[in-house]
C-alpha positions in Angstrom: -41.1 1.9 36.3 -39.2 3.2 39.3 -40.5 4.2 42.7 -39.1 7.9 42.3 -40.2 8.1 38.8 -43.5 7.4 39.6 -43.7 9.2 42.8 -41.8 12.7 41.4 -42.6 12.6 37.7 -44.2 16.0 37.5 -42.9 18.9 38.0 -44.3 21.3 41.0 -46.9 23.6 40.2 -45.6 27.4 40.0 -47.9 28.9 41.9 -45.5 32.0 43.0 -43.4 34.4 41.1 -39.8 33.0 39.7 -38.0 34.5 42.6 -40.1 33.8 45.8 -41.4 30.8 44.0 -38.3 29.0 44.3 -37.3 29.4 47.8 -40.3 27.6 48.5 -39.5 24.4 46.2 -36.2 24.0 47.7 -38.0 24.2 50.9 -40.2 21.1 49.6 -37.1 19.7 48.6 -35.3 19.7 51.5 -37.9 18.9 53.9 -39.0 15.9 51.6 -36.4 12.7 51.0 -37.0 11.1 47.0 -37.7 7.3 47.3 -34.6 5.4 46.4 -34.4 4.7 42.7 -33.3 1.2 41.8 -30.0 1.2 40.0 -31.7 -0.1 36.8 -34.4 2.7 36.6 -31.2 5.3 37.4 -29.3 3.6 34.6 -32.8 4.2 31.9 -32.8 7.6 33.3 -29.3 8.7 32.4 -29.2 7.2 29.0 -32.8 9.0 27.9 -31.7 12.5 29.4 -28.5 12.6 28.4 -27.7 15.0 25.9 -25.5 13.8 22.5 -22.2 15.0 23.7 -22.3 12.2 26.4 -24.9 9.9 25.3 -23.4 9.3 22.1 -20.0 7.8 23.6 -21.9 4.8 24.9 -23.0 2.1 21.9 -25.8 0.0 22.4 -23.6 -2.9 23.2 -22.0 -1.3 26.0 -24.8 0.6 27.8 -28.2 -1.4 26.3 -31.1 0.0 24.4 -30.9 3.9 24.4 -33.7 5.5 25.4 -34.6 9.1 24.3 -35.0 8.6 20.5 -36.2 10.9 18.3 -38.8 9.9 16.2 -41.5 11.4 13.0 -39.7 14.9 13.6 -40.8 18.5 12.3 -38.3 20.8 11.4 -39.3 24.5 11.8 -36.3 26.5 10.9 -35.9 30.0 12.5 -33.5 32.7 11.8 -31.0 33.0 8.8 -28.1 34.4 8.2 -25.9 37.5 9.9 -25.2 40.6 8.6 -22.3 43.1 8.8 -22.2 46.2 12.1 -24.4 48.7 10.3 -22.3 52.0 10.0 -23.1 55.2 11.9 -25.2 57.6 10.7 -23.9 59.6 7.7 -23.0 59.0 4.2 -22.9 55.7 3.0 -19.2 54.8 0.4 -19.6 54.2 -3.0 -16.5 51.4 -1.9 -18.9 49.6 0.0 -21.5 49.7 -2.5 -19.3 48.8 -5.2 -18.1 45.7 -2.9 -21.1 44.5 -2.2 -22.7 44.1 -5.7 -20.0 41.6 -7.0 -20.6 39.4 -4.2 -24.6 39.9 -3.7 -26.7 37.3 -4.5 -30.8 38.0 -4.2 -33.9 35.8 -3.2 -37.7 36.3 -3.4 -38.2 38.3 -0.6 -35.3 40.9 -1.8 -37.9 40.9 -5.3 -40.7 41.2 -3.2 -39.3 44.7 -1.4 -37.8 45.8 -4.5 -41.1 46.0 -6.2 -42.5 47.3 -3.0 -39.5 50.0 -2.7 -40.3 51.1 -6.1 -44.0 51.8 -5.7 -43.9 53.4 -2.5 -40.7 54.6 -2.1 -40.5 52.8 1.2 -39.8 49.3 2.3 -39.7 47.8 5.7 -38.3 44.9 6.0 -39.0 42.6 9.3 -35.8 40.4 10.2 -33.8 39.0 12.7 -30.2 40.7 13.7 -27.5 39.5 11.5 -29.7 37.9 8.9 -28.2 40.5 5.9 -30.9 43.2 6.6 -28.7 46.6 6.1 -26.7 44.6 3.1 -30.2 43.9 0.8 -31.4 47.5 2.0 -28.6 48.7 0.2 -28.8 46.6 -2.4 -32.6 48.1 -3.1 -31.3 51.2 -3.2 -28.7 50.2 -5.9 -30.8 48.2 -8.1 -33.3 51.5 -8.4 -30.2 53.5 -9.7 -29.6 55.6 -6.2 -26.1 57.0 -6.4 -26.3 58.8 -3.2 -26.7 56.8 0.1 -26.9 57.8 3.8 -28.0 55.7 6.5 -29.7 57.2 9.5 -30.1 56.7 13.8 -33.5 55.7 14.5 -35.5 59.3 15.5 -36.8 60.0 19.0 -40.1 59.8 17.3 -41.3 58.7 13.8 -42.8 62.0 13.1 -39.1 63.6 13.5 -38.2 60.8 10.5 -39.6 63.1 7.7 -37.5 66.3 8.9 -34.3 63.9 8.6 -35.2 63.4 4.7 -34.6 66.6 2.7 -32.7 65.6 -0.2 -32.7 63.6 -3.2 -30.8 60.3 -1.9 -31.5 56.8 -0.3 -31.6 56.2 2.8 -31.3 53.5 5.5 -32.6 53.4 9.0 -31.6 50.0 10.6 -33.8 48.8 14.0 -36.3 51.3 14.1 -37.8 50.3 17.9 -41.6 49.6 17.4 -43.1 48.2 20.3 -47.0 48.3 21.8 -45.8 51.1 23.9 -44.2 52.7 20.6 -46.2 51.4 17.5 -46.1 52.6 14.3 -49.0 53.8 12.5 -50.4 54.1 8.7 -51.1 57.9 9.0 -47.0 57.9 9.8 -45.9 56.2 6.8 -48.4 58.3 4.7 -46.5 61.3 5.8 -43.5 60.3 5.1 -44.2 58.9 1.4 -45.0 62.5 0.8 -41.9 63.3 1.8 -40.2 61.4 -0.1 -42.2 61.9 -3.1 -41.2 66.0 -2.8 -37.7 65.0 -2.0 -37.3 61.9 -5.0 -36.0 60.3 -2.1 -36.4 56.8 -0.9 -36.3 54.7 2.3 -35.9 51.2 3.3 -36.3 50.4 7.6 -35.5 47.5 9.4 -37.1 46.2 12.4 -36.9 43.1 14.3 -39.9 40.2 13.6 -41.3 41.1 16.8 -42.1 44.5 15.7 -45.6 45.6 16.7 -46.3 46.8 13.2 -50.2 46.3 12.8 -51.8 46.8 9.8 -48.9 48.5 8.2 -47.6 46.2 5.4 -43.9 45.0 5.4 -41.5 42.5 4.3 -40.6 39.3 5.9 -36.6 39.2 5.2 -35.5 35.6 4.7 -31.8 36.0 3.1 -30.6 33.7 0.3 -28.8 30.2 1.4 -25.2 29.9 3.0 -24.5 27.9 -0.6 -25.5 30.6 -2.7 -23.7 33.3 -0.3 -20.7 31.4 -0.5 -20.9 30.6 -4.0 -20.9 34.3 -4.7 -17.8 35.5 -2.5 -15.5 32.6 -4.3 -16.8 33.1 -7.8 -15.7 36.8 -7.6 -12.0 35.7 -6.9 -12.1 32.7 -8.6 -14.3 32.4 -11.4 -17.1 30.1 -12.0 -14.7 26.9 -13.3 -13.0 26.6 -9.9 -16.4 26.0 -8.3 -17.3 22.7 -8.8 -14.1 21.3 -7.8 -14.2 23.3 -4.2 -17.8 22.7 -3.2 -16.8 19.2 -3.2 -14.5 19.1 -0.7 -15.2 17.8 2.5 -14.4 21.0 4.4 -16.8 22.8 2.4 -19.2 20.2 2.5 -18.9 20.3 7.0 -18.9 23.8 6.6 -22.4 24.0 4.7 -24.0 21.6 7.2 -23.7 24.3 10.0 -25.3 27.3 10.2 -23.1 30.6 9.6 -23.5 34.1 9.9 -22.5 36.3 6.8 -19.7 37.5 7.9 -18.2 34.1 8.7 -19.3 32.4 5.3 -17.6 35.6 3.9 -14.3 34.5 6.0 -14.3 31.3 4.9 -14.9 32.4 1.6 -11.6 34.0 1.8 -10.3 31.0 3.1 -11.4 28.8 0.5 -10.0 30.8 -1.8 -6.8 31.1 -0.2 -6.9 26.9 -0.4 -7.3 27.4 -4.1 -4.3 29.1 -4.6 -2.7 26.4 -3.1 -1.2 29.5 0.2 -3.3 26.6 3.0 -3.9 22.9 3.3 -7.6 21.5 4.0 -7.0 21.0 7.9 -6.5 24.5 7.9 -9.7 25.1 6.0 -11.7 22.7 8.4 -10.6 24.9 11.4 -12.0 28.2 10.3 -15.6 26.6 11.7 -15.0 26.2 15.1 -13.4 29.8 15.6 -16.6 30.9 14.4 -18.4 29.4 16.6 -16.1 30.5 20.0 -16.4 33.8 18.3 -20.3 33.4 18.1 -20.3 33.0 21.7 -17.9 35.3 22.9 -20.1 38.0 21.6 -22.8 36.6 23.3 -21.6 36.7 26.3 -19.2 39.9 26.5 -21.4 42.4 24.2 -24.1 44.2 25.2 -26.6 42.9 23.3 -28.5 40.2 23.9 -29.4 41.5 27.4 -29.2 39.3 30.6 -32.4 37.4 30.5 -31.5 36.5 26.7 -27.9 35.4 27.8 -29.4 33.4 30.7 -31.6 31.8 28.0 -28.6 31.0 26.1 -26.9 29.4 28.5 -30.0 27.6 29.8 -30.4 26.4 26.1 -26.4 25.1 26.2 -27.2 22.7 29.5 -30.8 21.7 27.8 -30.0 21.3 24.0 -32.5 19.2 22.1 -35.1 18.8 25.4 -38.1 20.6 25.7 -38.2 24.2 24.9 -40.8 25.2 27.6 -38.3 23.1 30.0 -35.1 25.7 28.9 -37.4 28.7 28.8 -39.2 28.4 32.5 -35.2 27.3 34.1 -33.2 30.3 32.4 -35.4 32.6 34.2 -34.2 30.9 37.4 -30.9 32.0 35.9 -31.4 35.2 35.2 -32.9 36.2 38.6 -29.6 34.9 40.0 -27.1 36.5 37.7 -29.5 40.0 37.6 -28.5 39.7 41.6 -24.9 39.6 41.1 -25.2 42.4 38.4 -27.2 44.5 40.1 -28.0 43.9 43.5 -30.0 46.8 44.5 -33.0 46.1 41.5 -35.3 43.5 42.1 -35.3 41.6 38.7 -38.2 42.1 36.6 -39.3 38.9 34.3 -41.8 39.7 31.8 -44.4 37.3 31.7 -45.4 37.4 28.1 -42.8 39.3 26.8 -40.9 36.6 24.4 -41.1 35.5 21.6 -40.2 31.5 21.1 -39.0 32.3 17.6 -37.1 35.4 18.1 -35.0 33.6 21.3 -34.4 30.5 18.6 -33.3 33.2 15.7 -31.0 34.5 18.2 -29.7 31.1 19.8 -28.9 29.9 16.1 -31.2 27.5 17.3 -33.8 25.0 15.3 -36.8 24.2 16.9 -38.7 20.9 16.2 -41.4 18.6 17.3 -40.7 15.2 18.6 -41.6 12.6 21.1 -40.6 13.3 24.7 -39.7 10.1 26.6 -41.2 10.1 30.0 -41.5 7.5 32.8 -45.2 6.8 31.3 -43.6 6.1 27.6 -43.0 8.2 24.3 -45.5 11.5 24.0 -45.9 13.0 21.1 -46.0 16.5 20.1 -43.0 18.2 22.3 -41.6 20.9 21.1 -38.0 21.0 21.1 -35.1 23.6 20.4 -31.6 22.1 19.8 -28.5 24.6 18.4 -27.8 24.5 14.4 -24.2 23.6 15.5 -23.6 21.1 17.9 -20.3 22.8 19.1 -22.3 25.9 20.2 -23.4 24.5 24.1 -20.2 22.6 25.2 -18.1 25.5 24.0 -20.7 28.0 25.5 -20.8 26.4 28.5 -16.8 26.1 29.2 -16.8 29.8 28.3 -19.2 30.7 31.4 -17.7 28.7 33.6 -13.9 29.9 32.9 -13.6 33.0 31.6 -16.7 34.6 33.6 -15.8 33.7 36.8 -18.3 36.9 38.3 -21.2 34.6 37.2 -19.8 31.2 38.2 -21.7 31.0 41.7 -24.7 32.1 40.4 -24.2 29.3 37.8 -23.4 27.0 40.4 -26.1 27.4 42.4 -28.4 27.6 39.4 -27.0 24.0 38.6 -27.1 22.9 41.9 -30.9 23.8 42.0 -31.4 21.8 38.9 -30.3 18.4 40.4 -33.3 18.9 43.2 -35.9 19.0 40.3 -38.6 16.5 40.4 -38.2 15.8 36.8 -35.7 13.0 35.4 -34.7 15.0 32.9 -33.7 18.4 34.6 -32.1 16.3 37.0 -29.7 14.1 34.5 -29.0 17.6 32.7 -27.7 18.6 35.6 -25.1 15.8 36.0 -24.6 16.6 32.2 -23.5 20.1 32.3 -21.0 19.5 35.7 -19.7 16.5 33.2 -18.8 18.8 30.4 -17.4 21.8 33.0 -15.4 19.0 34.6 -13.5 18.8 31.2 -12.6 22.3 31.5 -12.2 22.4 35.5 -12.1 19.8 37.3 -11.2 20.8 40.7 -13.6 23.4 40.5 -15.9 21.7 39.4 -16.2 19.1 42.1 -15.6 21.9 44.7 -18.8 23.6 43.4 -20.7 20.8 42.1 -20.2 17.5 42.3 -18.5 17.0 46.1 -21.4 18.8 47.7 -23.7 16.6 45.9 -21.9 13.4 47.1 -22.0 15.0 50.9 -25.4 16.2 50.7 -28.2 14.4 53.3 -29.9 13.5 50.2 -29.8 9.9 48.1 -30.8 11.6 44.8 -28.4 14.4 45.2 -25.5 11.1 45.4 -27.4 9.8 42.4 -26.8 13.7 40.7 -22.9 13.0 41.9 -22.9 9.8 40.6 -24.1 10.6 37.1 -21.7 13.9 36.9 -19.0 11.3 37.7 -19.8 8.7 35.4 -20.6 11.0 32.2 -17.4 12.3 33.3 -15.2 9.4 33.2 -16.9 9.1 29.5 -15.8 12.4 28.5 -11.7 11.0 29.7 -11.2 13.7 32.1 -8.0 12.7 33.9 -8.3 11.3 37.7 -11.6 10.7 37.5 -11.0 6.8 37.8 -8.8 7.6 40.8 -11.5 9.6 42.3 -13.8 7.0 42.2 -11.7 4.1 43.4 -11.0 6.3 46.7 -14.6 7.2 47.1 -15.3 3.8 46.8 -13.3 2.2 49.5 -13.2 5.4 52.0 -14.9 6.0 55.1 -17.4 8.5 53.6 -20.7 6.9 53.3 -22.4 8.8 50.9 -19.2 9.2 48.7 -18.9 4.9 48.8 -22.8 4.7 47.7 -21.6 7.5 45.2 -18.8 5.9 44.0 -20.2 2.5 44.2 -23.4 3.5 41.8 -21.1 5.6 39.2 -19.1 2.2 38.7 -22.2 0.7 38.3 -23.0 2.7 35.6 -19.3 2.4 34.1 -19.5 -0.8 34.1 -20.7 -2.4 30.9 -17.8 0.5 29.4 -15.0 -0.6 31.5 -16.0 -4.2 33.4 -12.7 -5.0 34.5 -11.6 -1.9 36.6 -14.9 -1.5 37.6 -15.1 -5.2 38.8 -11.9 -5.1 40.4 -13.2 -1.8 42.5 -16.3 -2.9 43.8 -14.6 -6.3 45.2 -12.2 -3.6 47.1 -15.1 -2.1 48.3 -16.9 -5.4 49.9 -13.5 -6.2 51.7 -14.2 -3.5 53.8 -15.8 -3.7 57.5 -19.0 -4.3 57.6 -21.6 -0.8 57.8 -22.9 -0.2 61.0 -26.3 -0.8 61.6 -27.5 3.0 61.0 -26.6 2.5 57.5 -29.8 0.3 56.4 -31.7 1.3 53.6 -35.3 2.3 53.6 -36.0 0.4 51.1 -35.3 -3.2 52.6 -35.2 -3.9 56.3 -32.5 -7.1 56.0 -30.3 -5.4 53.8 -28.0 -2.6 54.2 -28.0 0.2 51.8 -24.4 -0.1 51.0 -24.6 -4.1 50.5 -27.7 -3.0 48.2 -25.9 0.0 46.2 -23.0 -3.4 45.5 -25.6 -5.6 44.6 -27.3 -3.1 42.4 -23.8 -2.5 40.6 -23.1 -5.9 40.5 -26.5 -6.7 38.4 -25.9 -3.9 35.8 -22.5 -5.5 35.2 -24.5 -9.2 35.3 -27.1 -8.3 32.9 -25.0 -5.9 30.2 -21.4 -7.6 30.1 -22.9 -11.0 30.9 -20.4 -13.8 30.5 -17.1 -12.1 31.1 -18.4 -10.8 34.6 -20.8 -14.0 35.3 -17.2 -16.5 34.9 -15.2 -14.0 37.3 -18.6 -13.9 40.0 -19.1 -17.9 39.5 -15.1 -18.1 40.5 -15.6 -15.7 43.9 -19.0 -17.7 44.5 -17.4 -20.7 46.3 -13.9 -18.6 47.1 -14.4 -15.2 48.4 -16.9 -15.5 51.6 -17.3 -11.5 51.6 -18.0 -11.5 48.0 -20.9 -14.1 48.1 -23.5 -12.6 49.6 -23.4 -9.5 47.3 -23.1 -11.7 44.1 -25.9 -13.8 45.0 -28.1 -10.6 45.7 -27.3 -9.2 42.2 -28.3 -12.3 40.8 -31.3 -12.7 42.5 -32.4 -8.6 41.6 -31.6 -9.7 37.5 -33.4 -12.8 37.7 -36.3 -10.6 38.6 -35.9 -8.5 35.8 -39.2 -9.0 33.3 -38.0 -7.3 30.4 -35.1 -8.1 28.1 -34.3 -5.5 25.0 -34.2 -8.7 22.3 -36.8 -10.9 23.7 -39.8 -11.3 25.2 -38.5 -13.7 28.0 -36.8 -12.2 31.1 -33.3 -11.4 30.7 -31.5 -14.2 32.7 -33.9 -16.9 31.7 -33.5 -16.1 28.2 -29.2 -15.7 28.6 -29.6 -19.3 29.7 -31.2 -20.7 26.2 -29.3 -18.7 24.5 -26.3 -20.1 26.1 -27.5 -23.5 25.3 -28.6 -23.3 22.1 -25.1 -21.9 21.2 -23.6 -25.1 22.9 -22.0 -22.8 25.5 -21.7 -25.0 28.4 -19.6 -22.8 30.4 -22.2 -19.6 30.8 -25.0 -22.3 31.3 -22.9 -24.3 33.7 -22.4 -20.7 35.3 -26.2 -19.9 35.6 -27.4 -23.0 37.0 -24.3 -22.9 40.1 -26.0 -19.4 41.2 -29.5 -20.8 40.5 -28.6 -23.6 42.9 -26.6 -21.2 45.4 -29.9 -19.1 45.7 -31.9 -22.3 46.3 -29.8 -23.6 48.6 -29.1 -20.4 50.7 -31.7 -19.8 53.5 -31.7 -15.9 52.9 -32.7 -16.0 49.2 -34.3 -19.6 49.1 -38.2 -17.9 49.6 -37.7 -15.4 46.9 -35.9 -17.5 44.3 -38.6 -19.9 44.7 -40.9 -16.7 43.7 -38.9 -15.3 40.9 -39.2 -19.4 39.3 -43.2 -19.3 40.2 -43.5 -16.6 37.9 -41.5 -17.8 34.8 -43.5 -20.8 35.1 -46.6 -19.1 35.0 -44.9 -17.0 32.1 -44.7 -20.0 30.1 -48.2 -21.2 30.3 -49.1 -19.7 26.9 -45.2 -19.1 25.9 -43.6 -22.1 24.2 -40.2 -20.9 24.4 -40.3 -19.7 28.0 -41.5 -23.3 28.4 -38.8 -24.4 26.9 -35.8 -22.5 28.2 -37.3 -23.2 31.8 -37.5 -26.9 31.1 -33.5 -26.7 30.1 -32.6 -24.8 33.3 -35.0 -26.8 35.8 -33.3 -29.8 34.5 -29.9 -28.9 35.2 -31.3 -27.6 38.6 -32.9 -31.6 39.8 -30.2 -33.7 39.4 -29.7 -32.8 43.8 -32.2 -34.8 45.9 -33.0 -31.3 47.6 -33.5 -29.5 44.7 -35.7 -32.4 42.9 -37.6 -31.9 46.0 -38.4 -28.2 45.5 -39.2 -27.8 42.1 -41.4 -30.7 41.8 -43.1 -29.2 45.3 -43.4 -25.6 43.8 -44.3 -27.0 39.8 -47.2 -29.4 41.9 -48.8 -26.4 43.6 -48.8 -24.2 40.8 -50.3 -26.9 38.8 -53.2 -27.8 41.5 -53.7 -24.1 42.7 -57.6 -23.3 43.0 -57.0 -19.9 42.0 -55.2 -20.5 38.6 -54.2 -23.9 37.4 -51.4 -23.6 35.6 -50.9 -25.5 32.5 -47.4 -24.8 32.1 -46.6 -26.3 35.3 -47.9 -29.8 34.4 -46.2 -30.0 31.0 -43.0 -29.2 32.9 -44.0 -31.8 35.2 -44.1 -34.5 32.7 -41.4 -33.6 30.6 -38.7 -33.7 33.7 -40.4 -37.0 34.9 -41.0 -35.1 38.1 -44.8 -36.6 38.9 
């Protein structure tokens, strides 16, 4: 576990309000310098956080074991399907009527208000927006033999509903508002059933699930399945025979997988049918879903509805997709304050505290939420609940969309960002990097105006560790110059762009081992850091010649051979190379924990080597074992690292025996016989724990 992870894993209380409440974290923050983070623990961090459209670029094999997986999840699905724009108030066509009934399909909770409708000659149905509510309230209406339709604008009051019905018809009023400041009461509806009993009228009212409705009985609207919509619209055109053969293509089959409002499943419908008669190809066919979703979030973002604080949570939900709900819910209001100031200036925003409902922001999102276990610094914990979009196209199109067609809200965004990466939590932090990755793909030069250079300038280690991650998640995503970017950072006279630079190719490296290689030996052929540049975390070495080491022993321990043969060759060649290669050596040897094996990660590369016959990588790990023995500066702590695998192996048999195979290609040197059988002696006669290990090892080397 790292320093910083142990030191900052939870987030700061919020004790004040979201707007004044802030100020005074960034306060904390600036004031307040996060320990360094080792390059390993930044590396863990990066790969758990990471959301899919990065993460899932880097294999196993490049980057190591993933954290952040998802494991015993439970779906709760929220939200269904869209509807049409409900007409104004007036008489409702027999065309759209007659329309509708070829193509309508019902489902149990369309039975359920029919039966309903035709007892009480009232329905209300509780649904989300664009789930098909005004298309199955007409369909009541037909099914109970109404010829004459009108639809109706929700009444001042609900009394004033009753003078509105005065004639035998149906009618439709879509979004009555019913809130705790406006409820709606039995003694209401009683009225009105009277009504519409003198009249032979009937009524069927929508309102949204969070309706305060009481006691007052309604329907819960949960329309029919995207198959069975779709099934409909193509039937009608092309008759039942050509179904088979078009559900089974893969376009179809992508399409079904993703979740799509009426309308849309109505467009492709056309679509499909359009495919049938041979007038487009399949690619065309597969396109039609991603221009519903950039439609999708177009109207998000340009049409009045959802409000600000909802559009915030939108785009809040786009940077955090698939983390912690609470997490996206408690940051968008960050947002919202922010772009509510742009907006409107002169209004304090107002934030109410209780006034959401987590399944009515997922309906609208065309989000799932789910419960899963959250990876933390402490391990897996069970029981988060997390919201992710149906489609994963939604954020990274969302988010490009903000950032270059709204440029009114772009400094509130980029401050909101910015604010993110000074979070105490790994997570909100990586996110961070995430989102200036993906608006990097759509901006770049922006983007490391805004973003990512005044993270790489700030005063601030983890705010170069937030530049770093932007840059490497970046170079993942193949955004152009980005490799240039780094190699000038690298070897430049900024110091807090080199330690960027230098821990982003770190990061790279196990993807690109080579280049990244080739880069960081630029970087140690330059002068030497003045002395201001020491670390805090190690009074001997400077930060810099750290940041290099650290970079160095990610490429050691994921690469492994390719990078150990080209270090082995500088070892005894390149004098300004040296010191940092034996450094990164030294830091992997230390490591405890390898992802296949119990042993530590270097000691077990070794018998893996030679079990293999690989004489090269084992001839390779025993020169640096002997360069650390035999170089004054490391000799003390190598000595260590080698105390500890020995006691290791005192109830390990294959620790035993891959240390007996590398301790035996270390004594063949008088000084190094003289070492080892020194350090394997007092292990083996220490008071405090005798180590029985350290006498077998004795014996089998011939050493006592």
């Amino acid at each position: 576990m790292s320093q910083e992870e142990t030191a900052t894993g939870a987030a700061k209380p919020a004790e004040e309000s979201a707007q004044d409440g802030e100020k005074k974290q960034e306060e904390t923050a600036d004031g307040q310098e996060q320990p360094r983070q080792e390059a390993w623990a930044a590396r863990r961090d990066l790969i758990a956080h990471g959301p899919d459209f990065v993460s899932t670029l880097v294999t196993r094999d490049q980057f190591g074991q993933t954290g952040g997986t998802h494991h015993g999840d439970q779906h709760f699905h929220f939200g269904g399907r869209a509807e049409t724009p409900r007409a104004l108030s007036g008489p409702i066509p027999h065309s759209e009527i007659e329309e509708l009934q070829d193509v309508f399909r019902g489902c149990p909770s369309f039975d359920e208000a029919l039966e309903r409708l035709r007892d009480d000659r009232l329905v209300i149905l509780s649904g989300g927006r664009e789930t098909g509510r005004r298309t199955a309230a007409l369909m009541l209406l037909h099914r109970l033999g109404v010829d004459r339709m009108r639809s109706l604008d929700p009444p001042e009051s609900f009394s004033a509903l009753a003078d509105q019905v005065d004639a035998s018809a149906g009618y439709v009023l879509c979004d009555l508002p019913v809130s705790r400041n406006r409820p709606l009461r039995e003694a209401q509806l009683l009225s009105l059933r009277e009504r519409l009993e003198r009249a032979h009228a009937r009524v069927v009212i929508t309102v949204e699930p969070s309706a305060a409705l009481g006691a007052v009985p309604s329907v819960r609207w949960e329309p029919p399945s995207a198959e069975d919509l779709l099934h409909a619209h193509v039937t009608a055109a092309t008759g039942e025979s050509a179904w088979p053969d078009l559900c089974g293509l893969t376009a179809v089959k992508e399409f079904l997988t993703r979740y799509h409002r009426p309308d849309e499943i109505k467009g492709f419908a056309l679509r499909l049918v359009a495919h049938h008669r041979g007038e487009i190809d399949e690619a065309e066919l597969a396109a039609f879903g991603e221009t519903a979703v950039a439609t999708q979030v177009t109207r998000w973002l340009t049409e009045e509805k959802p409000d600000l604080r909802d559009k915030a949570f939108l785009v809040s939900l786009a940077v955090f997709d698939k983390a912690p709900y609470a997490v996206t819910a408690e940051l968008a209001d960050g947002l919202f304050v922010r772009l509510h100031t742009i907006q409107d200036p002169g209004i304090r925003p107002s934030i109410p505290v209780f006034g959401s409902s987590r399944e009515d922001r997922l309906r609208l999102a065309h989000a799932d939420g789910y419960v899963t276990a959250e990876i933390t610094e402490w391990g897996p914990l069970e029981g988060k609940y997390c919201a992710r979009f149906r489609d994963e196209r939604t954020a990274p199109m969302l988010l490009e969309e903000v950032w270059n067609l709204h440029p009114s809200a772009r400094p509130a965004f980029a401050e909101w960002i910015r604010k993110l990466a000074d979070d105490r939590r790994p997570l909100v932090r990586t996110r961070a990097a995430s989102a200036a990755a993906l608006l990097a793909t759509a901006d770049l030069s922006s983007t490391m105006a805004h973003l990512i250079e005044p993270w790489a300038d700030g005063r601030k280690s983890h705010a170069w560790l937030t530049a770093a991650n932007a840059l490497t998640m970046t170079y993942l995503l193949e955004v152009p110059t980005v490799s240039r970017i780094l190699h000038d950072w690298c070897t430049g006279d900024v110091e807090s762009r080199r330690w960027t630079a230098i821990r982003a190719y770190g990061l790279l490296g196990p993807v690109h081992h080579e280049e990244t290689l080739a880069a960081l030996v630029d970087a140690m052929h330059r002068p030497p850091a003045a002395e201001a540049e020491s670390g805090p975390g190690n009074d001997e070495v400077p930060e810099e010649a750290r940041q290099l080491a650290d970079a160095l022993e990610l490429l050691l321990l994921a690469v492994r051979d390719p990078v150990l043969a080209a270090l082995a060759e500088l070892l005894s060649t390149d004098r300004a190379v040296r010191p940092h290669a034996l450094l990164a050596f030294l830091q992997a040897c230390k490591q405890t924990k390898d992802d296949d094996s119990d042993r530590p990660p270097v000691l077990d590369w070794y018998a893996r080597a030679t079990a293999v016959e690989d004489p090269t990588a084992a001839r390779h790990l025993a020169v640096f074992w002997d360069a650390l023995l035999t170089d004054r500066a490391h000799n003390a702590r190598a000595l260590g690292v080698l105390r500890g695998w020995v006691r290791g192996a005192d109830d390990d048999p294959e620790t035993e025996s891959a240390l007996a195979s590398l301790l035996g290609a270390l004594v063949t040197t008088p000084t190094n016989h003289r070492r080892i059988s020194h350090l394997l002696r007092a292990i083996r006669d220490s008071k405090a724990a005798p180590s029985p290990a350290a006498d077998r090892l004795l014996k089998r080397l011939s050493l006592d």
